[in-house]
ZAMARGU-4260 file (C-alpha; in steps of 0.2 Angstrom, whole numbers, plus 5000, padded with zeros to 4 digits):
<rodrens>
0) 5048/4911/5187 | 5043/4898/5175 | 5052/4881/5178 | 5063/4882/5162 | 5070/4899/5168
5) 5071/4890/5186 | 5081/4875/5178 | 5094/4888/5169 | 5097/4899/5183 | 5102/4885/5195
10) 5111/4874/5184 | 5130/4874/5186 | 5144/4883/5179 | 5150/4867/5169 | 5132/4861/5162
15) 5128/4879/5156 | 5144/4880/5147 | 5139/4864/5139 | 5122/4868/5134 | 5129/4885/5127
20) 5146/4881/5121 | 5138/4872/5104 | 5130/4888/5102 | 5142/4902/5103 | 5153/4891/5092
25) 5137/4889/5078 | 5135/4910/5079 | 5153/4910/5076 | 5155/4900/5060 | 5136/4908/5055
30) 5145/4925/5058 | 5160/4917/5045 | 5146/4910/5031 | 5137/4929/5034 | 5147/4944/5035
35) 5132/4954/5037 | 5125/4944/5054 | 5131/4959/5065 | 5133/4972/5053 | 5123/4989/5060
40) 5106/4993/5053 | 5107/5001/5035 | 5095/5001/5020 | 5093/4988/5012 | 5101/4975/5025
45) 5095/4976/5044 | 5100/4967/5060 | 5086/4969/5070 | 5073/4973/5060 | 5063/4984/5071
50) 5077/4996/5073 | 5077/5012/5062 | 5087/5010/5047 | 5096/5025/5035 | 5088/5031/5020
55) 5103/5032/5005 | 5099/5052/5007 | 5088/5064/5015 | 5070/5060/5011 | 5054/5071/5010
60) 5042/5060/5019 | 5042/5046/5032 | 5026/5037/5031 | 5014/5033/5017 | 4996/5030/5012
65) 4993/5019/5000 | 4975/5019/4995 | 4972/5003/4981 | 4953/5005/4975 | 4952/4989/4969
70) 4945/4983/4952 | 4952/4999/4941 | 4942/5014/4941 | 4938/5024/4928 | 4949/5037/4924
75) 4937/5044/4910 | 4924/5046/4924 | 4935/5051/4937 | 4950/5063/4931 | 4954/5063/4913
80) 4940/5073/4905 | 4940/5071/4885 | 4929/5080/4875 | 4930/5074/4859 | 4929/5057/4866
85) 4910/5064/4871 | 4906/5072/4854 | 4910/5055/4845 | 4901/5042/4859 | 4892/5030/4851
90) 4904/5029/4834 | 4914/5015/4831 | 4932/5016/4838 | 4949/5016/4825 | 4954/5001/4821
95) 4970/5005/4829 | 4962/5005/4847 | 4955/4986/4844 | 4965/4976/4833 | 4978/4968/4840
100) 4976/4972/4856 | 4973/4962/4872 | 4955/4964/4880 | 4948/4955/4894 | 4932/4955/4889
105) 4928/4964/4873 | 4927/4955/4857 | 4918/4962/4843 | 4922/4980/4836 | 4918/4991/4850
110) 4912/5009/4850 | 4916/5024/4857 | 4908/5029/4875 | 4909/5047/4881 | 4907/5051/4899
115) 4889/5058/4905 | 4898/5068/4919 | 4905/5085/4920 | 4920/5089/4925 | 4924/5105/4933
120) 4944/5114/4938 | 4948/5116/4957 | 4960/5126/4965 | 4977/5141/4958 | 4982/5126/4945
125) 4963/5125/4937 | 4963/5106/4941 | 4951/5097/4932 | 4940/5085/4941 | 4925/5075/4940
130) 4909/5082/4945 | 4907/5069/4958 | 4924/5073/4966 | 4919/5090/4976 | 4928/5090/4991
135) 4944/5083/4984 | 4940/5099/4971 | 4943/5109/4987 | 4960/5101/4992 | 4965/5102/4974
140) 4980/5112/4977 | 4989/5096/4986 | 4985/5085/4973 | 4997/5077/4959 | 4986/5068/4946
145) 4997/5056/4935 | 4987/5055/4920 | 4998/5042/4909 | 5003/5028/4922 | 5005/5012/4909
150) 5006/4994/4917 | 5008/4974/4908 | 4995/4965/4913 | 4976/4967/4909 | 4969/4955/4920
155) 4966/4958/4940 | 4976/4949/4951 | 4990/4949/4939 | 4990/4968/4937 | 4987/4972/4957
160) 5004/4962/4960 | 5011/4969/4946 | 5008/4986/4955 | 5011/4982/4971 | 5030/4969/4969
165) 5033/4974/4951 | 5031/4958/4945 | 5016/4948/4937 | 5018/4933/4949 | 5018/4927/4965
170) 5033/4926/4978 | 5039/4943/4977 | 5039/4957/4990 | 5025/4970/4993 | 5031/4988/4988
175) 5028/4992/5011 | 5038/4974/5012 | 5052/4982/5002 | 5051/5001/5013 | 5050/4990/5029
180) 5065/4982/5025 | 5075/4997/5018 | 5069/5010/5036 | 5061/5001/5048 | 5048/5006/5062
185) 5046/5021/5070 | 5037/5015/5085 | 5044/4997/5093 | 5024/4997/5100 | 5016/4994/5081
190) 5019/4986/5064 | 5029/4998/5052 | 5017/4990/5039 | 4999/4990/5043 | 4984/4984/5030
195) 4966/4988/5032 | 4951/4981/5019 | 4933/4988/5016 | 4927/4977/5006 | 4932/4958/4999
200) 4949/4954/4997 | 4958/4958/4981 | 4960/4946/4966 | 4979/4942/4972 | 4976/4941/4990
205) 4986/4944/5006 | 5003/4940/4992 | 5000/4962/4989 | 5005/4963/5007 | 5016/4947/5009
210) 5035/4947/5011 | 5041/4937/4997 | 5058/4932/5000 | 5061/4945/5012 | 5061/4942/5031
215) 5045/4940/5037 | 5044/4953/5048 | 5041/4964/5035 | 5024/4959/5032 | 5012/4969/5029
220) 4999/4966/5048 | 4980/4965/5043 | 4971/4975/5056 | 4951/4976/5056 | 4940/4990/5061
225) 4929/4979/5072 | 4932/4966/5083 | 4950/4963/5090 | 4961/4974/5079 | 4970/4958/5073
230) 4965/4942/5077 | 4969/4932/5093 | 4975/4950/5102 | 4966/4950/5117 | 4970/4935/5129
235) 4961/4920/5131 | 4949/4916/5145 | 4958/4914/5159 | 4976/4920/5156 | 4983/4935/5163
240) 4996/4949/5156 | 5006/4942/5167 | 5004/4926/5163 | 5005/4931/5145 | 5021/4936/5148
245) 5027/4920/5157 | 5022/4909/5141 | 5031/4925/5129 | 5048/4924/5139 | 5048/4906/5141
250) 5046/4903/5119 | 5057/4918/5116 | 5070/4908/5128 | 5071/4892/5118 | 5070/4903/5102
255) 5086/4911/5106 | 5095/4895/5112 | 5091/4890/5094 | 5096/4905/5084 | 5113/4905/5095
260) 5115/4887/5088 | 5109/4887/5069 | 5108/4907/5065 | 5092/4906/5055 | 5087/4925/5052
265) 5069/4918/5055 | 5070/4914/5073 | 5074/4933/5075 | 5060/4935/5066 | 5051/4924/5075
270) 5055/4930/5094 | 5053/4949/5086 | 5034/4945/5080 | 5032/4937/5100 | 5037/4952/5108
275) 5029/4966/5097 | 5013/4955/5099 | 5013/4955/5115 | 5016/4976/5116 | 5001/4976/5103
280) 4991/4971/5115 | 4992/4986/5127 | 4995/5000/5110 | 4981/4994/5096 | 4967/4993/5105
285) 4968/5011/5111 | 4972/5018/5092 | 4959/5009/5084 | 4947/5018/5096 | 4939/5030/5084
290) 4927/5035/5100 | 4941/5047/5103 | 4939/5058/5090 | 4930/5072/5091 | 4911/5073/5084
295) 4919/5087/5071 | 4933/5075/5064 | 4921/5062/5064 | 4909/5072/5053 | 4923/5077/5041
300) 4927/5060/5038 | 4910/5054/5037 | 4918/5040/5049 | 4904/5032/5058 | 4906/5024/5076
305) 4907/5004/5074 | 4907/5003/5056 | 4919/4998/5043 | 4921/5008/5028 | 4934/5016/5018
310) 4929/5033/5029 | 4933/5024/5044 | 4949/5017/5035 | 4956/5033/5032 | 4954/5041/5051
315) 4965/5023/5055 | 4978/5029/5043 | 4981/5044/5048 | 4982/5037/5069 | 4992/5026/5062
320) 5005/5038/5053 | 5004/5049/5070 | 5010/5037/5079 | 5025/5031/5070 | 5020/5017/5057
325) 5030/5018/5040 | 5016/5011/5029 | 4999/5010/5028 | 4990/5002/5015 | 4971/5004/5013
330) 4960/4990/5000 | 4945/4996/4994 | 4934/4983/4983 | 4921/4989/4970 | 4929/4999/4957
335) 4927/4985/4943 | 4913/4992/4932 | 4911/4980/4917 | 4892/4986/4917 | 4880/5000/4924
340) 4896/5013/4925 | 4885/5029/4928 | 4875/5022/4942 | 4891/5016/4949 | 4903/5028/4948
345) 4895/5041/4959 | 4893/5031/4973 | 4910/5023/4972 | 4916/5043/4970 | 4906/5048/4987
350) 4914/5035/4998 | 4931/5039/4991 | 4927/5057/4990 | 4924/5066/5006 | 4936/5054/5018
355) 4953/5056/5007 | 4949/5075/5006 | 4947/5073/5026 | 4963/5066/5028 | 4972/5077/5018
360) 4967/5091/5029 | 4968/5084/5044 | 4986/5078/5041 | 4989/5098/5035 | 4982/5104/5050
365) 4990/5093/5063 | 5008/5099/5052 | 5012/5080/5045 | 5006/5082/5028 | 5024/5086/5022
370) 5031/5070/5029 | 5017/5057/5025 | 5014/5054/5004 | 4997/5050/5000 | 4995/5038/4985
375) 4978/5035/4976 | 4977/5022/4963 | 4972/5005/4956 | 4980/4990/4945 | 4974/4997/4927
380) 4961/5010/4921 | 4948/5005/4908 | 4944/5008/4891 | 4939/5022/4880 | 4927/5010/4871
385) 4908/5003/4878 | 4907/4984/4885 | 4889/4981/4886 | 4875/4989/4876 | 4867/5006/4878
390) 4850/5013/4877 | 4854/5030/4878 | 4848/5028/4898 | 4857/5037/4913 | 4858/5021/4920
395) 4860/5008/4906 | 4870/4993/4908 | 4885/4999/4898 | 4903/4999/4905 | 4922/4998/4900
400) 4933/4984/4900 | 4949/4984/4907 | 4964/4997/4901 | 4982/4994/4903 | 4988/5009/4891
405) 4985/5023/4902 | 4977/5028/4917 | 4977/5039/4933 | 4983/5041/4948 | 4984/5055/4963
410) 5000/5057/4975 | 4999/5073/4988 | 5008/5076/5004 | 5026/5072/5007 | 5039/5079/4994
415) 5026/5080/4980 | 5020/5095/4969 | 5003/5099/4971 | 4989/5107/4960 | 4995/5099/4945
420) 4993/5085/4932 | 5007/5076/4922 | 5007/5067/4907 | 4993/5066/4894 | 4985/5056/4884
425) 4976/5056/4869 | 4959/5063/4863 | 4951/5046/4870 | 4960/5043/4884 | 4970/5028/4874
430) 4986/5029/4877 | 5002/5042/4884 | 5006/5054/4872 | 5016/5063/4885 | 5027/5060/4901
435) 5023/5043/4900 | 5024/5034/4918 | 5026/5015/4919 | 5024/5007/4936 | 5042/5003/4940
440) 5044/5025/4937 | 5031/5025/4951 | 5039/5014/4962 | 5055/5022/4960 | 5046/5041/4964
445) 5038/5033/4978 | 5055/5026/4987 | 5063/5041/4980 | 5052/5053/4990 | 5057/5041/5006
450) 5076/5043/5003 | 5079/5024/4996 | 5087/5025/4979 | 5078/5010/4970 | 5091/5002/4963
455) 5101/5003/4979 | 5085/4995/4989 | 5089/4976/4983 | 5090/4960/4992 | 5099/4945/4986
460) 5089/4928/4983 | 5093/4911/4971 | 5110/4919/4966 | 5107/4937/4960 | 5099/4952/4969
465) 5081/4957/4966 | 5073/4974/4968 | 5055/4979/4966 | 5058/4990/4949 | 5067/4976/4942
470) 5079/4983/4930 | 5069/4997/4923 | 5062/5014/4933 | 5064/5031/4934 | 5060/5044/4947
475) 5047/5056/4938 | 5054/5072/4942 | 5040/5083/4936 | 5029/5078/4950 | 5042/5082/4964
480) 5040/5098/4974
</rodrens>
């Protein structure tokens, strides 16, 4: 017993009554100010935060994968072949492609730039893929290619928190702050939003997985696939679990004295991040154990013991998902290809290729495919038109600039179609000329397909309620199974 606890428990009937008295009269008028400070967990509006909360109707999955390959791939190279934008490489674009428009780096009159891979259909729906995509060619069937995804911004980290919060600028919610708020956790042991990187950071930073003006509970929780799993787990030198937990329950004591007295919805914050810190330490270091695995999964994976790759990423995702967390949100640097495009692309395509094929199938086999969506995708695609100059060389230093008109991206698992593509765009790859999906339509799908309505999911902040599709999105029905 530490000697705070000793001093409460021996102190008389009139001196606790004195010391608490302020307090249960401050929850009081706090419960008067608040009418939501003891109302049962919902969506959308949560007392304790950990607790389970109701989706607004029955939802087809209960986790996700979010798998950001940062910089903006191309989707030229990748999954939106365009012939006739290879028969007329090399001649200058129409006018109606370039003037006008907002590049980020392109200034004088571009040409056209045709891919140099092949593309090859997969699967009963004939879906088409990039050469360099083989084993998610195999795993076609589960796939959902957006083709004609649009976003606003054209610049990085703009764009990636434009994505992620639906808003260009910083202080809002990431889209796993918003499902963390609206359902919770399904294991009290873990996060319900876990983040992983391979790589550098993003342009935008830890803001993609930050809170905004939501509790901060909802944070996304960086883990790392060497080292402790998150910073400062293990104890320090000479403390004990036990002792640990002295130190826990003596903070979380004077932390609940002071939300009794000024109920700050921060300090419940605050003694909730205490408590599932100290559980972390007996549940992470287990699951990040990839040793576990079998040699077959690890091969399948191309997951490698000790390393820290995208590979490796994607076998934490799907432990992760296993055992109850809500969101899971991979960061993969290295898709910005201003230059040297077809030396890139293929070993970008590799490391993507073969793990996120893996996970697919391993997730089917162990039968939580169906309840865990899978989404695949970056801030913007890129252009039709060349950056750079070209000798006509395989590997020449040519590239594409960024694209904010249309570009691709994959869903599979929970609640989605597979074996199919929606939307297309033109002959080069420009723009939508069908289906078109903005990001707050993506959004809005994604929630959907956990049971959150999107414009029922908001939270009210400087006088009006904010949601993270703003006041636009629709759920694109076409991709839903």
């Amino acid at each position: 017993m530490t000697p705070l606890h000793h001093h409460y428990l021996t102190e008389s009937r009139r001196e606790f009554l004195k010391h608490t008295g302020a307090g249960i009269g401050a929850l009081g008028l706090a419960s008067v100010l608040n009418d939501r400070l003891f109302a049962a967990p919902a969506a959308g509006g949560q007392g304790d935060p950990l607790i389970l909360g109701q989706p607004h109707f029955a939802p087809r999955a209960k986790n996700v994968i979010y798998i950001h390959l940062v910089g903006g791939p191309s989707h030229l190279e990748l999954f939106d072949y365009k012939p006739e934008l290879v028969k007329r490489s090399g001649e200058k674009c129409p006018d109606d492609m370039f003037k006008g428009k907002q590049l980020a780096f392109i200034r004088e009159h571009p040409k056209l730039l045709g891919t140099r891979f092949n593309f090859y259909r997969h699967g009963q729906g004939g879906l088409e893929l990039s050469e360099h995509l083989p084993h998610l060619g195999s795993v076609a069937d589960e796939l959902a290619i957006v083709k004609t995804v649009r976003t606003e911004q054209f610049n990085h980290a703009p764009a990636q928190l434009f994505l992620h919060t639906g808003f260009e600028r910083f202080g809002r919610p990431g889209i796993g702050s918003w499902v963390s708020y609206g359902l919770g956790t399904g294991n009290r042991d873990l996060p319900g939003y876990v983040v992983m990187i391979t790589g550098s950071v993003a342009g935008a930073g830890n803001s993609l997985w930050g809170s905004g003006f939501l509790p901060t509970l909802h944070q996304g929780v960086e883990f790392r696939s060497q080292g402790d799993p998150v910073l400062f787990l293990s104890n320090p030198k000479g403390i004990t679990s036990q002792g640990r937990r002295d130190i826990v329950d003596g903070i979380n004591f004077l932390n609940k004295t002071a939300l009794a007295d000024v109920g700050d919805p921060e300090i419940a914050t605050r003694i909730a991040q205490y408590e599932l810190a100290y559980r972390m330490q007996s549940s992470v270091p287990g699951l990040m154990d990839i040793k576990r695995e079998t040699s077959e999964t690890l091969e399948a994976y191309g997951a490698k013991l000790g390393a820290t790759s995208l590979a490796n990423n994607c076998l934490l995702a799907r432990r992760l998902v296993e055992k109850g967390v809500r969101f899971v949100q991979l960061f993969d640097q290295g898709w910005d290809h201003h230059s040297g495009i077809f030396a890139s692309i293929p070993k970008k395509a590799r490391q993507l290729d073969r793990p996120v094929a893996a996970l697919i199938g391993d997730l089917r086999e162990r039968g939580l495919l169906d309840e865990t969506l899978i989404v695949i995708g970056a801030e913007f695609g890129r252009t039709p038109m060349l950056q750079g100059k070209s000798n006509g060389g395989a590997a020449s230093n040519v590239g594409r600039d960024h694209h904010k008109e249309a570009y691709s991206m994959i869903l599979a698992g929970g609640g989605v179609k597979g074996g199919i593509s929606h939307g297309r765009t033109d002959e080069f790859g420009y723009r939508p000329v069908e289906n078109p999906v903005h990001i707050h339509d993506l959004n809005a799908t994604i929630l959907h397909l956990l049971g959150l309505n999107h414009e029922q999911l908001t939270y009210k902040v400087q006088g009006r309620h904010f949601r993270l599709t703003d006041v636009h999105g629709e759920v694109v029905k076409g991709i839903l199974a």
